[in-house]
N, C-alpha and C positions, 0 to 999 in steps of 0.2 A: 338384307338379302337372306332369308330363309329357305330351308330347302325346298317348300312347295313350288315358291315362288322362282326359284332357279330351273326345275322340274318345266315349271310353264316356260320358260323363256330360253330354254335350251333341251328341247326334249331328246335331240337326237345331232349327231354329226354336223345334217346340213346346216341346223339353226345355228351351230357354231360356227360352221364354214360362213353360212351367212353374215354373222357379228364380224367378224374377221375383214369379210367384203367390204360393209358399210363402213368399217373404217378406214381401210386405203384405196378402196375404188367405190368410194360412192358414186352414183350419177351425177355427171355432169364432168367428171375427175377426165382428163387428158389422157387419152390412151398415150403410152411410149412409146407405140411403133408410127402411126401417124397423125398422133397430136391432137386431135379432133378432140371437141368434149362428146362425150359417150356414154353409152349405158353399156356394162358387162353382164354377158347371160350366162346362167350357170350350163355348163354340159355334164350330160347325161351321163353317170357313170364314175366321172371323175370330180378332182380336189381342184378345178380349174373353173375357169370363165373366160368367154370372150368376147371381143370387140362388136360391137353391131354393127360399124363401116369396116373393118379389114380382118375381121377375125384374127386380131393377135391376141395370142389366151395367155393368162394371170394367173399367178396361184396365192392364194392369200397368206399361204403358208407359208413360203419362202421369206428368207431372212429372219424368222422365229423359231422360238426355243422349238417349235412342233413340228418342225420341217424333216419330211423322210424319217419321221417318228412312226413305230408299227404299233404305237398304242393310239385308242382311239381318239379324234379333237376331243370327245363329250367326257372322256374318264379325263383324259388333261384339264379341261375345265372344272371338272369335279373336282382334282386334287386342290387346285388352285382357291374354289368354294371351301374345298375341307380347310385348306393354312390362312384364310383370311375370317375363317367364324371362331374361329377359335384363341383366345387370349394371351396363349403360349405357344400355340407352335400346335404340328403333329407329327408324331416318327412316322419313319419311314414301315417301319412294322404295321403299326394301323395305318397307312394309306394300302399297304397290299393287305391286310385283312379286307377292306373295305372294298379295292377295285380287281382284284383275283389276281392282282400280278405277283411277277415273283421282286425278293427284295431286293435285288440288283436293279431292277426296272424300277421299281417303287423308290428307292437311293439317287439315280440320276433325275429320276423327273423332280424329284423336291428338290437338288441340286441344282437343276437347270430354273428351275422357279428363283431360287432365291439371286439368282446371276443376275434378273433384272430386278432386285431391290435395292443394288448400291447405290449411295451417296454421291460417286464420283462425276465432278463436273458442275455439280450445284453449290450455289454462294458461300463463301465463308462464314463461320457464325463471327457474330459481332455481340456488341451491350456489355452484358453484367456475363461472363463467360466460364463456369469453375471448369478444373482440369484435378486427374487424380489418376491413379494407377491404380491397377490390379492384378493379379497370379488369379490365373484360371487353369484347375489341371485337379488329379488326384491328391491322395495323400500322401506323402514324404515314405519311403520304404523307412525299414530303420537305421541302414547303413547312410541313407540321406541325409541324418539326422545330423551327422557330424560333417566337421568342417570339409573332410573332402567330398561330401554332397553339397554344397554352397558352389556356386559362383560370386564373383569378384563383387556382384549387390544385394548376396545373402538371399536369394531366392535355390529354393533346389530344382535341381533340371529337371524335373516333373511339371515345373509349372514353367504357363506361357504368360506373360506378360502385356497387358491390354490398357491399354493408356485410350482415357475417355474426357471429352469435351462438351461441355450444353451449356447454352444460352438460358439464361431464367426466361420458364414460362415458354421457351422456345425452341430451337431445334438441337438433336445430342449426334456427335462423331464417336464413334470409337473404334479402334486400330488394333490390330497386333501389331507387335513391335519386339524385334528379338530382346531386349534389355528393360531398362527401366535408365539407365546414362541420360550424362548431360545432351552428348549430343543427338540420337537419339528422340530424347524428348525435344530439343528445340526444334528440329529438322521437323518433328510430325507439328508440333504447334504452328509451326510458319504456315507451315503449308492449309490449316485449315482455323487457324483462328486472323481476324483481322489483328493490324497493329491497333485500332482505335479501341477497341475492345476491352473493358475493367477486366482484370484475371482474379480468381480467388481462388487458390493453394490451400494445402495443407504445407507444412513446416519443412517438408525435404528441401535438402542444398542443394541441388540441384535448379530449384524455380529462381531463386531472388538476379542471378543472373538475368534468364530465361526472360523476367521479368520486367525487364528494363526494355525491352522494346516494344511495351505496350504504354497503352495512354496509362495506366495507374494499376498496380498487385497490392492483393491485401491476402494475409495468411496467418490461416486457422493453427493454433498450438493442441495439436492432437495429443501428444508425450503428456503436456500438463491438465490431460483430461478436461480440453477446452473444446465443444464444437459448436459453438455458436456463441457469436460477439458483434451486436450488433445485426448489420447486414454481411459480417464475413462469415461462412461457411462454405461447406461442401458437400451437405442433405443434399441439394440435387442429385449432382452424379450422384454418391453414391446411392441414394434409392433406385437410381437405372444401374446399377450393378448388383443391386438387390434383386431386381426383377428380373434379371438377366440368369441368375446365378441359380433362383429360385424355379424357374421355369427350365434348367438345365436336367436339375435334380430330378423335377417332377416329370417330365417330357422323354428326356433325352436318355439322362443317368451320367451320361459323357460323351465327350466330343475331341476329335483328333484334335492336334493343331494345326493339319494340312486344313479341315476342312471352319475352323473356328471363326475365319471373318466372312465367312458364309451364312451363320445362324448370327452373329452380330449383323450383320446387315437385313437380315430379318427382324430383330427385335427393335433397331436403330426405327426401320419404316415405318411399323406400328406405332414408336413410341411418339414419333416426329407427327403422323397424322391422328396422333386422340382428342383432338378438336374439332379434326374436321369431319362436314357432312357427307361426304358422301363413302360410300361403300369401299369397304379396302378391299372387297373383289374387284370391284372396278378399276380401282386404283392401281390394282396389279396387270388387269387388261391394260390400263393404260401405257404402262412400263415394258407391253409387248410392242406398243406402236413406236415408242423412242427405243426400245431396241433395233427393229427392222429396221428403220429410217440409217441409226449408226453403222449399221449392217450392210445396208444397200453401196 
């Protein structure tokens, strides 16, 4: 998807109104006031359409992130063009350089974008599975430095805690999670690793428990300056928290922790579709059509 080619195929509102239509009221689709298969006609003026046997009118807009939004569909599309061409992401600063809004406006529409790139509801990861933690946050003040900036797992309350899961070769979870604990980490594991699933850790006490309810854990001795033995390691993850970390720095600078599993579930989408063909613009249109539907 390049910008010419976006240009041609959305040059203005309707074309978006339009893409919008074809996908929840194509021809032939059931009107919902009298059931009929139909064709919807655009009206004059407005964000609607209506029926050709009972004129009951549609908006293609409702139950999406762009409904009763005073920015335009084509800049909403744009922003969406701008966060899927791009490797890392883009502030909210350059989307209002770029569409003249202000950054308040330019903050929720990227906000409202990434709401539909969670994970939530899709399959568990299974296989060869590594799991690891991370502190994502500034750097330690100096009064942090000492034990009364520590909490109870030796992290300083500056940093948030992000516990991350991937399949080799296949899809990655990653969580806030107020701690780094036992339980904690078991409660997030359940819930998004299968029990059939190989585990491969790093050496915290915390896993070998954890680990027993899976078919088999194998873990990496990090202290003895071990990170690869055989097929146990944890280069996966951590290179998605390489990239993660790396595209914070260069992008962002920093991120609250109100808004942190926001931009992890942006970088999570990217990273889970870098095989596949088709278009992560698209891919994001699509994420507005299983919104609505949850919606409705």
């Amino acid at each position: 998807m390049t910008y010419a080619r976006f240009l041609e195929l959305f040059p203005d509102n309707d074309a978006c109104l339009a893409y919008l239509k074809d996908k929840f009221f194509a021809d032939g689709t059931e009107c919902p006031n009298c059931g009929k298969a139909t064709r919807f006609h655009k009206l004059s003026g407005r964000s609607a359409y209506s029926c050709q046997y009972c004129r009951h009118q549609v908006y293609p807009t409702a139950g999406t992130i762009f409904h009763k939004s005073t920015v335009s569909l084509q800049l909403w599309f744009y922003g969406i063009f701008l966060m899927s061409s791009t490797r890392c992401g883009i502030s909210a600063k350059q989307l209002e350089r770029e569409i003249g809004v202000t950054y308040k406006t330019a903050h929720r529409m990227f906000k409202q974008i990434r709401t539909l790139l969670s994970d939530e509801g899709e399959p568990m990861l299974d296989g060869d599975v590594e799991v690891d933690e991370t502190l994502v946050g500034g750097r330690p003040r100096a009064y942090e430095t000492r034990t009364a900036g520590l909490n109870r797992y030796g992290q300083t309350w500056r940093k948030t805690t992000v516990v991350g899961m991937v399949e080799r070769g296949g899809r990655v979870r990653a969580r806030v999670t107020a701690h780094r604990g036992s339980p904690v980490l078991s409660r997030t594991l359940s819930e998004h690793v299968l029990p059939s699933a190989m585990l491969f850790t790093d050496e915290y006490s915390a896993y070998p428990k954890i680990g027993e309810r899976y078919r088999g854990h194998k873990r990496i001795k990090h202290q003895a300056r071990v990170y690869v033995d055989g097929d146990t390691h944890t280069q996966t993850i951590e290179g998605f928290f390489g990239l993660f970390k790396n595209g914070v720095r260069g992008v962002y600078h920093a991120i609250s922790t109100t808004y942190l599993q926001n931009y992890l579930d942006e970088y999570s989408f990217r990273y889970n579709r870098r095989f596949s063909d088709q278009p992560m613009f698209y891919a994001i249109l699509d994420r507005v059509e299983r919104d609505r539907l949850a919606a409705l």
